[in-house]
C-alpha positions as CSV (number, residue, x, y, z in Angstrom):
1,X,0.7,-38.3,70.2
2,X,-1.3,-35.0,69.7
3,X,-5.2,-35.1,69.4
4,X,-4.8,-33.7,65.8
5,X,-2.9,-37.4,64.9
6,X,-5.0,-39.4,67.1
7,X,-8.5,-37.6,65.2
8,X,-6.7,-38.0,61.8
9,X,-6.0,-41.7,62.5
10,X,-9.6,-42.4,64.0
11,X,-11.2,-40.5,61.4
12,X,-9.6,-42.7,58.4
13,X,-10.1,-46.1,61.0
14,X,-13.8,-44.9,60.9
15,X,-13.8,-44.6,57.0
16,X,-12.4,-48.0,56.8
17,X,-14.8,-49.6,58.6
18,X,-17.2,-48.2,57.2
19,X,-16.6,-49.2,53.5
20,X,-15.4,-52.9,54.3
21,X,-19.5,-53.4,54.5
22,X,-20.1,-54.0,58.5
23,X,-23.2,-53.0,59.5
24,X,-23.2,-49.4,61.0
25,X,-23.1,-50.1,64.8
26,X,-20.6,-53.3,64.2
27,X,-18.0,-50.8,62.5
28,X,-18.5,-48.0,65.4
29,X,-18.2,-50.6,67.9
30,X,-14.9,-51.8,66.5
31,X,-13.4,-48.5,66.1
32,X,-14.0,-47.2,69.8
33,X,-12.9,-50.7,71.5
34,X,-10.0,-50.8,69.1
35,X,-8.6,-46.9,70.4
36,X,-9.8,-47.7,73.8
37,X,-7.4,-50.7,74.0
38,X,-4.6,-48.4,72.1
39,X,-5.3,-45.0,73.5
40,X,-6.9,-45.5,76.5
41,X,-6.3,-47.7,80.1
42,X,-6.7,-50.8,79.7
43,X,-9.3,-50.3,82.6
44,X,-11.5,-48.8,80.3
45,X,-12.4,-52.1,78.8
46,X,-13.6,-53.3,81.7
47,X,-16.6,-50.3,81.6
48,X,-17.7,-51.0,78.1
49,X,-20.9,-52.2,79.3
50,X,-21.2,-49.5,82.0
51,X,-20.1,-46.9,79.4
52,X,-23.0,-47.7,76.6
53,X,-25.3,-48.6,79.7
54,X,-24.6,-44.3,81.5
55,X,-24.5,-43.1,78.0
56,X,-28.3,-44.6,77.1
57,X,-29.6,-44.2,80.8
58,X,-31.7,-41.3,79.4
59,X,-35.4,-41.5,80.3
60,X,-36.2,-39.7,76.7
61,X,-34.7,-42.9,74.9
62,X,-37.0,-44.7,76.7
63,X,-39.8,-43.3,74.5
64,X,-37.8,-44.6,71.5
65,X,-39.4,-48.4,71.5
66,X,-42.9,-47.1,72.9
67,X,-43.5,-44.7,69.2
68,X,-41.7,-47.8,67.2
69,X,-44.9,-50.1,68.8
70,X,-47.4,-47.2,68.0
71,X,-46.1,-46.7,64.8
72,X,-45.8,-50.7,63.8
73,X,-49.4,-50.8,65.1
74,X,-50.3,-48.3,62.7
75,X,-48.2,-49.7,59.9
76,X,-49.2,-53.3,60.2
77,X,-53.1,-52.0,59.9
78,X,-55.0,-50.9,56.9
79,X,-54.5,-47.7,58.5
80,X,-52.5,-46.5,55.6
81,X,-55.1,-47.4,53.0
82,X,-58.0,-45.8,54.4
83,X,-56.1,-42.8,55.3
84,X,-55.3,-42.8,51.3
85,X,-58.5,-43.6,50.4
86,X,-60.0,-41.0,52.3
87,X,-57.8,-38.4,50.5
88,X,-58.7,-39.5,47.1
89,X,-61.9,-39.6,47.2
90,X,-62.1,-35.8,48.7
91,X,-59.1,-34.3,46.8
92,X,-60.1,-36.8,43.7
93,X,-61.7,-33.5,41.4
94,X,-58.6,-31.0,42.2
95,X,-56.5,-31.0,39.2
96,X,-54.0,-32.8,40.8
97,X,-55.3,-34.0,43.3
98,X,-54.2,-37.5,43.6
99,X,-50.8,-36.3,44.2
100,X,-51.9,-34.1,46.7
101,X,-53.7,-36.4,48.2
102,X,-50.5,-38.9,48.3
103,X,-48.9,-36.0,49.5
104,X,-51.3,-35.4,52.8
105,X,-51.6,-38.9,53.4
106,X,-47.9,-39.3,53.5
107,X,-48.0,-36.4,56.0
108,X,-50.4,-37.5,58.1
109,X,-49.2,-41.2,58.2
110,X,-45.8,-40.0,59.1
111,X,-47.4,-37.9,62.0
112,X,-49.3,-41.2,63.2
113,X,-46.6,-43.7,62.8
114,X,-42.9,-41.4,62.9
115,X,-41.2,-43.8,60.5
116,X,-40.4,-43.1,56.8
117,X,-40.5,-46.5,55.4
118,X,-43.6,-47.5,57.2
119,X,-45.3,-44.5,55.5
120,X,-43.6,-45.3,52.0
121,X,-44.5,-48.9,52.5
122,X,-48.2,-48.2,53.9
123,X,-49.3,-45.3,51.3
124,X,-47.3,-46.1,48.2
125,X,-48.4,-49.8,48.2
126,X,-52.0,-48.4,47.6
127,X,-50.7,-44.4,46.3
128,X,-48.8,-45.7,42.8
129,X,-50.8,-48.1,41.4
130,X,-53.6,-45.7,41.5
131,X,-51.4,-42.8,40.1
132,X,-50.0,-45.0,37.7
133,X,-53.5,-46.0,36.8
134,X,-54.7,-42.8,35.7
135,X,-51.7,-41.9,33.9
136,X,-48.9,-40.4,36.4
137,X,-45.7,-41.5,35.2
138,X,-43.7,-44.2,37.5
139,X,-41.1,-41.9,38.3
140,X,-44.0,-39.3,39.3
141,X,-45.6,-41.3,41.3
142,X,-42.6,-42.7,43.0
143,X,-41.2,-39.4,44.2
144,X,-44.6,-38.2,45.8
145,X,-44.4,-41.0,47.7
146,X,-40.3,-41.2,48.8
147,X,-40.7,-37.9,48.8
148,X,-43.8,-37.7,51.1
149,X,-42.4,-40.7,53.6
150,X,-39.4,-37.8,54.7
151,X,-42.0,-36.2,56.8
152,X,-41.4,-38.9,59.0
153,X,-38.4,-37.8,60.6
154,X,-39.4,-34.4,60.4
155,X,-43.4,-34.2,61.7
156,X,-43.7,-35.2,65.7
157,X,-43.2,-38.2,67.1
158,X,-39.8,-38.4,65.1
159,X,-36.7,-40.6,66.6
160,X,-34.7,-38.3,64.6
161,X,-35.5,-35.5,66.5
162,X,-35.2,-37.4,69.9
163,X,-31.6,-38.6,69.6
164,X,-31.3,-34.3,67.9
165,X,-32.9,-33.4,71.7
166,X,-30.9,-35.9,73.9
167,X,-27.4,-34.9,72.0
168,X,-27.8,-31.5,72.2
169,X,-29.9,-31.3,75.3
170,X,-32.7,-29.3,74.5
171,X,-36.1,-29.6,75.0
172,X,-37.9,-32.1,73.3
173,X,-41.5,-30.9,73.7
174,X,-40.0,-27.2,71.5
175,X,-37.8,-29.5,69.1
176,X,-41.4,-31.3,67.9
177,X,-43.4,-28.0,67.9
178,X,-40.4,-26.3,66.0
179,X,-41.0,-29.4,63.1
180,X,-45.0,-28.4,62.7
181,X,-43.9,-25.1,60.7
182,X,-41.8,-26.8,58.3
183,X,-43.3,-29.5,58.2
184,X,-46.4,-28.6,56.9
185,X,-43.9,-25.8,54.6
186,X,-42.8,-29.0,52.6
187,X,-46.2,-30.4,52.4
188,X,-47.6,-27.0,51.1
189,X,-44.7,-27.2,48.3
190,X,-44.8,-31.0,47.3
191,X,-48.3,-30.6,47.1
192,X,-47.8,-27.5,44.5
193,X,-45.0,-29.2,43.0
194,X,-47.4,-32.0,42.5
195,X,-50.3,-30.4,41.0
196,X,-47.6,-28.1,38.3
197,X,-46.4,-31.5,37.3
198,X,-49.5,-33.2,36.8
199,X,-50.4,-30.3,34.4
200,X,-47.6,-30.3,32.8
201,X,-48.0,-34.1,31.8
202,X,-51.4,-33.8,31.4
203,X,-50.7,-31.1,28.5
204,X,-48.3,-33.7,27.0
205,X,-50.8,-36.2,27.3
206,X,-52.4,-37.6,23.9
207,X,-56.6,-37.1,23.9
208,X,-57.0,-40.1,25.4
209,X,-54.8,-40.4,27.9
210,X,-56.6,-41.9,31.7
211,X,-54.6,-39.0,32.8
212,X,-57.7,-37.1,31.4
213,X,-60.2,-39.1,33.3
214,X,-61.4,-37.5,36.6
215,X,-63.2,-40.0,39.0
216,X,-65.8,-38.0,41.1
217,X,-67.2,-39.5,44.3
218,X,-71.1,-38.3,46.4
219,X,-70.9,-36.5,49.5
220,X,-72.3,-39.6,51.0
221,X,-69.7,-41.4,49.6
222,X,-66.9,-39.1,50.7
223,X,-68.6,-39.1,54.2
224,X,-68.8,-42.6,54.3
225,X,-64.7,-42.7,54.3
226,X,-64.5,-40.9,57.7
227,X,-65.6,-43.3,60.4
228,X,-62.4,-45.3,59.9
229,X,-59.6,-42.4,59.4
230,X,-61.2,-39.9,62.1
231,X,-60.4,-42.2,65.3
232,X,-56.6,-42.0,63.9
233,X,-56.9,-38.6,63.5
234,X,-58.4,-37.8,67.2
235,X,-55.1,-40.3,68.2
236,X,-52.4,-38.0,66.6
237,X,-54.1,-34.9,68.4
238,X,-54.8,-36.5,72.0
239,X,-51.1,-37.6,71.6
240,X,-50.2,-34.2,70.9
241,X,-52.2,-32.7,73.9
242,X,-51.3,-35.1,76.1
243,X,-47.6,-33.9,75.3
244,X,-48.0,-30.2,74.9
245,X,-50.9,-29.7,77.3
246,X,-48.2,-31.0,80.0
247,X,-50.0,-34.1,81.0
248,X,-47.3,-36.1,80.6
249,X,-44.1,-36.9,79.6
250,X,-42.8,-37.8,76.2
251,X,-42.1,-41.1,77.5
252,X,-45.4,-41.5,79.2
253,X,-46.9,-40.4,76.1
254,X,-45.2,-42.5,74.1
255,X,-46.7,-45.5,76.4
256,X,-49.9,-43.6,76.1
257,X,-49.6,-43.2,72.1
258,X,-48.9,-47.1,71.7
259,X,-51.8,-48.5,74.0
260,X,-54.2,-46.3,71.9
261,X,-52.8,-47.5,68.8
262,X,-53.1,-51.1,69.7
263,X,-56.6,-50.7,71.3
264,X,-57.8,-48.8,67.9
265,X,-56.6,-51.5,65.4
266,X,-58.3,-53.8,68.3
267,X,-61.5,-51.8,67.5
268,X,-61.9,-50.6,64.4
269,X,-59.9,-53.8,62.5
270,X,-60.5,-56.4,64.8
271,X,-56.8,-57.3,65.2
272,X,-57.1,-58.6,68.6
273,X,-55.8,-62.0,68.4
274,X,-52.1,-62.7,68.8
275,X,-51.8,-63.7,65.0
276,X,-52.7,-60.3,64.6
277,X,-50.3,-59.1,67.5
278,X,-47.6,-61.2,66.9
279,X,-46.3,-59.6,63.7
280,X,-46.7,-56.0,65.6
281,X,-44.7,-57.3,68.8
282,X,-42.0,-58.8,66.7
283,X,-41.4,-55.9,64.2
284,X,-41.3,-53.7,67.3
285,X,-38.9,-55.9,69.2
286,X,-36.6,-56.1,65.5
287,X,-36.1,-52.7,64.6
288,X,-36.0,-51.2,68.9
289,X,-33.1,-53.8,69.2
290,X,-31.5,-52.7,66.1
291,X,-31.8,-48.9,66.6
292,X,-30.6,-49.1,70.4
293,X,-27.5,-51.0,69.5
294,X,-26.7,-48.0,66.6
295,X,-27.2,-45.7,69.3
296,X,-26.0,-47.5,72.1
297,X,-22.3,-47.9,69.9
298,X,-23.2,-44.2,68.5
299,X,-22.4,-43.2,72.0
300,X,-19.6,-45.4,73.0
301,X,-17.8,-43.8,69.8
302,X,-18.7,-40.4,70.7
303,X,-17.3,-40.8,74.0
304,X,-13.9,-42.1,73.3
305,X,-13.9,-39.2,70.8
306,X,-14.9,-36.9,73.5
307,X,-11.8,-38.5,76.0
308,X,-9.3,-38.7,73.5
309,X,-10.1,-34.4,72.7
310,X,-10.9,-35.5,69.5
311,X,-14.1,-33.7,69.5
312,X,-13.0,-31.0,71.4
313,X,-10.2,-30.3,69.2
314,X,-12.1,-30.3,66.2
315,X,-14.5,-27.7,67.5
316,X,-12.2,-25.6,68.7
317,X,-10.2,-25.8,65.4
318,X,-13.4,-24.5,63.4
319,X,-14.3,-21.7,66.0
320,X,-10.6,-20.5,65.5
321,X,-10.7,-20.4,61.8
322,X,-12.9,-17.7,62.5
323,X,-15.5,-18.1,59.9
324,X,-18.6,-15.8,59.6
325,X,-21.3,-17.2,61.0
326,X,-23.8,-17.8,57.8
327,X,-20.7,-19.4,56.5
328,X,-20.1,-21.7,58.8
329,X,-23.6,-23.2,59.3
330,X,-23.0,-23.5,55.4
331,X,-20.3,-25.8,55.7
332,X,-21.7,-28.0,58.4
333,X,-25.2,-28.5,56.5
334,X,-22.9,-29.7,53.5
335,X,-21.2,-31.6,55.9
336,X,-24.0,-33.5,56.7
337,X,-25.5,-33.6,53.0
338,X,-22.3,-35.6,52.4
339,X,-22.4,-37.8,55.3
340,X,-25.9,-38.8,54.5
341,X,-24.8,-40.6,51.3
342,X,-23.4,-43.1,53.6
343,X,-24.9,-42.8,56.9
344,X,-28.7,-42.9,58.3
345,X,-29.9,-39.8,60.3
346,X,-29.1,-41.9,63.6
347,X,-25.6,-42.2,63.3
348,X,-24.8,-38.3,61.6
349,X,-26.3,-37.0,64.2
350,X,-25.0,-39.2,67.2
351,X,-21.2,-39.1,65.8
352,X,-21.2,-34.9,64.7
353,X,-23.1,-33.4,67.5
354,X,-20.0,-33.0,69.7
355,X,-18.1,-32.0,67.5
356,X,-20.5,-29.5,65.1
357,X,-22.8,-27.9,67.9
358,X,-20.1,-26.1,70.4
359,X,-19.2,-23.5,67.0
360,X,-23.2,-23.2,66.3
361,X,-23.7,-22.3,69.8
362,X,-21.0,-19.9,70.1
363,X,-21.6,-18.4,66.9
364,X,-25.2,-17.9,68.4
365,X,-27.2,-19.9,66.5
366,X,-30.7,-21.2,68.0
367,X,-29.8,-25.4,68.5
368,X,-33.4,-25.9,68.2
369,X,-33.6,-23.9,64.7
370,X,-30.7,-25.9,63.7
371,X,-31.4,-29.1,64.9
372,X,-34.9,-28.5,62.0
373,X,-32.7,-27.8,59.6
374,X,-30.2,-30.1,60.0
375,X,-33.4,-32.8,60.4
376,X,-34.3,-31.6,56.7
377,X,-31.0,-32.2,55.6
378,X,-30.8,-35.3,56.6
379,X,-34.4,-36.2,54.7
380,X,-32.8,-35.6,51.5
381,X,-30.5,-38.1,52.2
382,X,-33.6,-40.8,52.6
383,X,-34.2,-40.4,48.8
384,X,-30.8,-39.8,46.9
385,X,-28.4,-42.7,46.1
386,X,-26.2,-44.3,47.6
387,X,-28.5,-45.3,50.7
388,X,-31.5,-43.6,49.9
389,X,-33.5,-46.3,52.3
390,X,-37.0,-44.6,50.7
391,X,-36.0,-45.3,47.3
392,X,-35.5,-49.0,47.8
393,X,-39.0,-49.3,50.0
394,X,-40.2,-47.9,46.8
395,X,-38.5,-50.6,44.6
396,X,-40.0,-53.1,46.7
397,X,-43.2,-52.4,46.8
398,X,-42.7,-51.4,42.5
399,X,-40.0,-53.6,41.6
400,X,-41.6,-52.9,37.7
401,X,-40.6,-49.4,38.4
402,X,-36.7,-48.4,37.1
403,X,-34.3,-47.5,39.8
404,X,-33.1,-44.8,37.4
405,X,-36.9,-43.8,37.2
406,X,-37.3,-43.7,40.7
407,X,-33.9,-41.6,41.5
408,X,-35.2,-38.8,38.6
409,X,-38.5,-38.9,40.1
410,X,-37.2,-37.3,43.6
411,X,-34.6,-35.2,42.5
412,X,-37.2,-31.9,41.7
413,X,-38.0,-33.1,45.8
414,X,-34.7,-32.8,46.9
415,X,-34.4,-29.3,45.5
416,X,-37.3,-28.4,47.1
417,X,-36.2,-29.5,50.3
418,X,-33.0,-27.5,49.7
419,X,-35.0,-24.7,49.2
420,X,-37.1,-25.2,51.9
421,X,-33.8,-25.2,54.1
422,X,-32.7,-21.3,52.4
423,X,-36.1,-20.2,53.3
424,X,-36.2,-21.1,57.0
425,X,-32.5,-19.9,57.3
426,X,-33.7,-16.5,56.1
427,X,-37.3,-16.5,58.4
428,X,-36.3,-18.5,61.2
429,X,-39.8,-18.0,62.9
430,X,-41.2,-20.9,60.6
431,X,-39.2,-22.9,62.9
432,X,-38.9,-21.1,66.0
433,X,-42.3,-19.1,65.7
434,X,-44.9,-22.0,67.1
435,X,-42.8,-22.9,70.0
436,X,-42.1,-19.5,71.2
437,X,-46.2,-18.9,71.2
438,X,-46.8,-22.1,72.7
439,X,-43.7,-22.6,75.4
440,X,-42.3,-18.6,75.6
441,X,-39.3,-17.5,74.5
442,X,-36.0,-20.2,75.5
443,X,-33.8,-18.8,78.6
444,X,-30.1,-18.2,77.5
């Protein structure tokens, strides 16, 4: 049997799977065992367990569980609420500027913790009732905030961008600086977005609207709001040098991130005890486990695609169709648009990378250019139907709030990550620029 029947036979196995409702890793699991006993020696079975074990014997994975306890640290604080305090009261007399402040707390959250419902869940709980208050509308308000928690698989630490670097085997250290340029790109147009929309509703407002109603705060009160957001602050940067300054390791720094997170909720919260730890530890342990076994099945799936030439003869199909180059990266980012209506970041990019990065390379695209745009992507897919994960952290933490609401409330976001994506395809410095000044150019 040719590897063009055995990939069309996989492929539509896969799709099966997938839509009978087993959980993501249960239905790639099932597909490679079921061609490995078919397809492959029956030796092969035997190595399972040694298979996923070589394929996730990567140190960089081992950072995966160390951010997951920094960021559930951060998460299970009030972390989030005084970072969103902080940015009302400061941003509180910009027109606008509650949603801009929703917007940078997002941001920064998202850089502190590196996981998108933590910072929908941690800033929205506190962002929309205080938007809603003063007359945002609930679909409004809930796309600042789905809209805001993306970041968190864009802006470093991101596990999105550490299985990107282990896939494709680039750098990690460049792959994080190359998400600081776009990163703060989106911020810089949610944040606009936000303020045009605010006065747009605020000119449809009636006279007596509490959209009308500015709240203004004393310098001594807005200085009275740092103490507990600047030791967070001076975290995310000594994480950062710590990484970039070559002092260690993303996995040591991961270690490094996570004791500092732990010690400063210790500190500054009090939440010492192990009632207070307890919740951390277990989240931590609950969502590692569950992300290692997506990737750990991820990778036994990719391999039995890669010995069966599935992959291989994919790839080498689209390089020989000969497609132009702007073309092509065209058709893989819609690829991965469509994919993301069913699948989480973690599995797109664990199941396509063999088979969509041999064309990029050899039509000479950067990897670690793509691997940003392809991370975008794969945001919009957080917050449009039918998984949309941030849409239903929203719902749960506003079940009063429409679904339909919610879903026309992130739409204008989507577009603008969309467009976001055209303007880094046409200046790819926004991506490439920072680590290229920081790390040199990338050896060929």
């Amino acid at each position: 049997m040719s590897a063009t029947t055995i990939g069309l036979i996989f492929g539509a196995a896969t799709l099966m799977a997938m839509f009978s409702g087993l959980p993501i890793a249960y239905a790639l699991g099932a597909v490679a065992l079921l061609f490995m006993y078919f397809f492959m020696p029956a030796s092969a079975l035997d190595t399972v367990t040694q298979n996923v074990y070589e394929e996730m014997a990567s140190v960089t994975l081992l950072s995966i569980p160390l951010f997951i306890l920094k960021g559930a640290a951060i998460g299970k604080s009030r972390a989030g609420q005084d970072l969103y305090a902080a940015m009302h009261v400061w941003m509180g007399r910009i027109p606008g500027g509650l949603g801009i402040a929703n917007v940078f707390a997002c941001a920064l959250f998202a850089a502190m913790a590196g996981s998108s419902p933590a910072t929908c869940s941690a800033i929205g709980s506190a962002g929309i009732p205080e938007m809603r208050k003063r007359g945002y509308s609930p679909g409004f308000a809930a796309g600042i905030i789905a809209a805001g928690g993306t970041l968190g698989i864009l802006l470093p630490p991101s596990i999105t961008m550490i299985l990107y670097a282990v896939a494709s085997e680039q750098s990690l250290g460049r792959l994080f600086l190359a998400g600081i340029g776009p990163g703060i790109l989106l911020v810089a147009m949610f944040a606009s977005y936000a303020v045009f929309r605010y006065r747009k509703e605020r000119s449809c407002a009636s006279a007596g609207s509490p959209l009308l109603s500015i709240e203004t705060f004393s310098v001594r009160e807005k200085f009275e709001m740092l103490p507990r957001v600047l030791p967070f602050v001076i975290l995310l940067i000594g994480v950062m040098v710590a990484l970039y300054g070559g002092y260690a390791t993303p996995s040591e720094t991961a270690g490094l991130g996570a004791v500092l997170a732990l010690t400063l909720i210790a500190v500054v919260y009090g939440m010492w005890r192990p009632r207070d730890v307890s919740p951390i530890l277990a989240s931590t342990i609950k969502e590692s486990t569950m992300l290692m076994f997506i990737i750990g099945m991820s990778l036994l799936f990719s391999y039995v695609m890669s010995y069966l030439h599935i992959s291989q003869a994919v790839a080498q199909g689209i390089v020989e169709l000969q497609l132009s180059r702007w073309f092509l990266l065209a058709a893989i980012l819609l690829l991965v648009v469509a994919l993301g209506f069913f699948l989480p970041p973690v599995s797109i990019i664990l199941m396509t990378a063999p088979i969509i990065l041999p064309p990029l390379k050899a039509a000479g695209f950067d990897l670690i250019w793509f691997g940003v745009l392809m991370t975008i992507v794969m945001e919009t897919g957080l917050i449009h139907p039918p998984v949309g994960l941030n849409i239903f952290v929203i719902k749960n933490i506003a079940p009063d709030i429409m679904l339909k609401d919610i879903i026309w409330g992130v739409l204008p976001f989507v577009i603008l990550m969309l467009l976001a994506v055209v303007l880094i395809a046409l200046m790819p410095s926004i991506a490439t620029g920072l680590p290229n000044l920081l790390m040199g150019l990338p050896t060929r």
